[in-house]
C-alpha positions as CSV (number, residue, x, y, z in Angstrom):
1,X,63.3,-57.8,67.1
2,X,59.0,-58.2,66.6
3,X,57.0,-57.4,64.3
4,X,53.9,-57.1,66.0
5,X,50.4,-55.5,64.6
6,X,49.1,-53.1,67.4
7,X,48.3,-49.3,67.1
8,X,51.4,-46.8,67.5
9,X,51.0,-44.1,70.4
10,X,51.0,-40.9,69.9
11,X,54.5,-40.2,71.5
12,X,56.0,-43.2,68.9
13,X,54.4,-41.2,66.3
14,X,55.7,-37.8,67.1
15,X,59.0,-39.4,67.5
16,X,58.9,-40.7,64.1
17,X,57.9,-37.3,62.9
18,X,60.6,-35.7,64.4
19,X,63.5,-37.7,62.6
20,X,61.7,-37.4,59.6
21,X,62.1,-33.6,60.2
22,X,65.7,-33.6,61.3
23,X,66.6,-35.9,58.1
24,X,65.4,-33.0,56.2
25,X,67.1,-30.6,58.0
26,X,70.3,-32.6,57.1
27,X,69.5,-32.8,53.8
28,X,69.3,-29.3,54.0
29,X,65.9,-28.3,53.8
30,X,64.3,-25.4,55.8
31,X,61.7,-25.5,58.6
32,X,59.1,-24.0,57.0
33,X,55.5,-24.5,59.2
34,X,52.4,-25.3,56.8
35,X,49.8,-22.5,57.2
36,X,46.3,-22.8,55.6
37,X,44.9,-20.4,53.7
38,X,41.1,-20.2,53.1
39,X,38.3,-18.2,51.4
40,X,34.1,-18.6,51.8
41,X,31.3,-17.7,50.4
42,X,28.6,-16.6,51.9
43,X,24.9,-15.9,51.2
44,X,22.6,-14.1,53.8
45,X,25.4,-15.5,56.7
46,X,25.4,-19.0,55.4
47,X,28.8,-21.1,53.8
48,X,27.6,-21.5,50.1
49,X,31.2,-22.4,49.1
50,X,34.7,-22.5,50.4
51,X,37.8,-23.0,49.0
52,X,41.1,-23.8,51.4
53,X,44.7,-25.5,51.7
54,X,47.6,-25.8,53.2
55,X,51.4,-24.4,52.1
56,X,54.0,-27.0,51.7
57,X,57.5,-25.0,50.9
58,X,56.3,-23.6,47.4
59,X,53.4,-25.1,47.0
60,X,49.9,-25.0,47.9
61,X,47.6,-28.4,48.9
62,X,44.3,-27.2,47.9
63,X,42.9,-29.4,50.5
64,X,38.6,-28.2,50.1
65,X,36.6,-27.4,47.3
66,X,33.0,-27.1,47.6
67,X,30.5,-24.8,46.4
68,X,26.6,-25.5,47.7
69,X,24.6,-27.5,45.1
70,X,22.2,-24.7,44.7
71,X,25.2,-22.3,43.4
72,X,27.2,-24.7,41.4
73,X,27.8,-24.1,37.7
74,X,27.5,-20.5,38.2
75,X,31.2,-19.8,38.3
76,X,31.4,-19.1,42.1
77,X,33.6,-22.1,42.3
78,X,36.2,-19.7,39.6
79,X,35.9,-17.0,41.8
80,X,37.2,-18.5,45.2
81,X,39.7,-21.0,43.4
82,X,41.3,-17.6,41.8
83,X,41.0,-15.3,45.4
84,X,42.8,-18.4,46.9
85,X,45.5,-18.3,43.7
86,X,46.3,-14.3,43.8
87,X,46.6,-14.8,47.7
88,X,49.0,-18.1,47.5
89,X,51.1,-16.2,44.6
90,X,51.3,-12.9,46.7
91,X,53.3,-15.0,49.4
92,X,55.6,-17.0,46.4
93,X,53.9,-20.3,46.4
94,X,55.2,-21.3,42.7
95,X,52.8,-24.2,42.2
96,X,49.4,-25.6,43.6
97,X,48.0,-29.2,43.4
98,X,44.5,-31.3,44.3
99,X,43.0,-34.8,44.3
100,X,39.5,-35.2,43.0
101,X,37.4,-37.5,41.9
102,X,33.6,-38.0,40.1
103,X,32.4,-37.1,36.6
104,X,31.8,-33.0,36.7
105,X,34.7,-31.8,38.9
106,X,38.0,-32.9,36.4
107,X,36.3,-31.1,34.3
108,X,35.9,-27.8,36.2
109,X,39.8,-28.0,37.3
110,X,40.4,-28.5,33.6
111,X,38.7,-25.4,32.6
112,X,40.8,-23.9,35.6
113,X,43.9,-24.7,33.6
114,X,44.7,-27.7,35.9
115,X,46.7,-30.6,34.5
116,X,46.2,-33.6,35.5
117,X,49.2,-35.7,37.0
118,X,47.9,-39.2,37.7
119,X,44.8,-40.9,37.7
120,X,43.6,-43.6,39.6
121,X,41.1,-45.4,37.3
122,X,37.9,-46.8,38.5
123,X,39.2,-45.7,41.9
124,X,35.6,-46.4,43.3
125,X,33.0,-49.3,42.2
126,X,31.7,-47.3,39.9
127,X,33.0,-47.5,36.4
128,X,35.0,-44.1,35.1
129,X,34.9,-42.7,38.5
130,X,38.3,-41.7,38.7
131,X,41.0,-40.6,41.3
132,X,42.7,-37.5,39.4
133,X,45.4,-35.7,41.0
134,X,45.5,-32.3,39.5
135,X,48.5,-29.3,39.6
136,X,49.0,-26.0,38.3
137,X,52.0,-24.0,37.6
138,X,51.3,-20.4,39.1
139,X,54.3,-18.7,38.0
């Protein structure tokens, strides 16, 4: 046997994949493919702000959240983070969950009734800029 540093190919990679996926199966957990769900805004035909994930069994990676500087604190950033909810919940995703980090967006999932999980402290260089992974309950 080596242990040798060199990049993995692709085919090593999907193999590796694969047994993960057939030691779930033995374990007795479902196929289930991840599908992403997503909703934009728009303004005269342009992306002011987006919100979008992925499904994981029952729950929901909110993998983008961005609303255009120009639009921010105007609750736009509510409004797609609760079309993307209703939709997630109308399919039986139980329970949704996001990393963020900075000074004003904990705060904006907090007043989303997010919670946060873990934090990475002083993630970054700067001082109190945080890692937070966030989750919410949605039934």
């Amino acid at each position: 046997m080596t242990i040798t540093d060199r990049d993995i190919t692709k085919q090593e990679l999907q193999d590796i994949y694969d047994d993960f996926k057939k030691i779930e199966r033995q374990d007795g957990i479902p196929d289930v493919p991840q599908v992403r769900y997503q909703f934009i805004a728009e303004d005269n035909g342009v992306a002011i702000g987006f919100a979008s994930g992925l499904t994981n069994h029952k729950w929901f990676n909110l993998t983008d959240m961005w609303v255009h500087e120009n639009f921010r604190r105007q609750g736009l950033g509510a409004k797609l983070l609760a079309k993307l909810e209703d939709k997630i919940k109308s399919i039986g995703i139980e329970h949704i969950y996001t990393w963020t980090t900075g000074f004003a967006n904990p705060k904006f999932y907090e007043s989303q009734s997010y919670k946060a999980f873990t934090v990475f402290e002083d993630f970054c260089e700067v001082k109190g800029y945080h890692k937070i992974g966030y989750r919410k309950d949605l039934i």
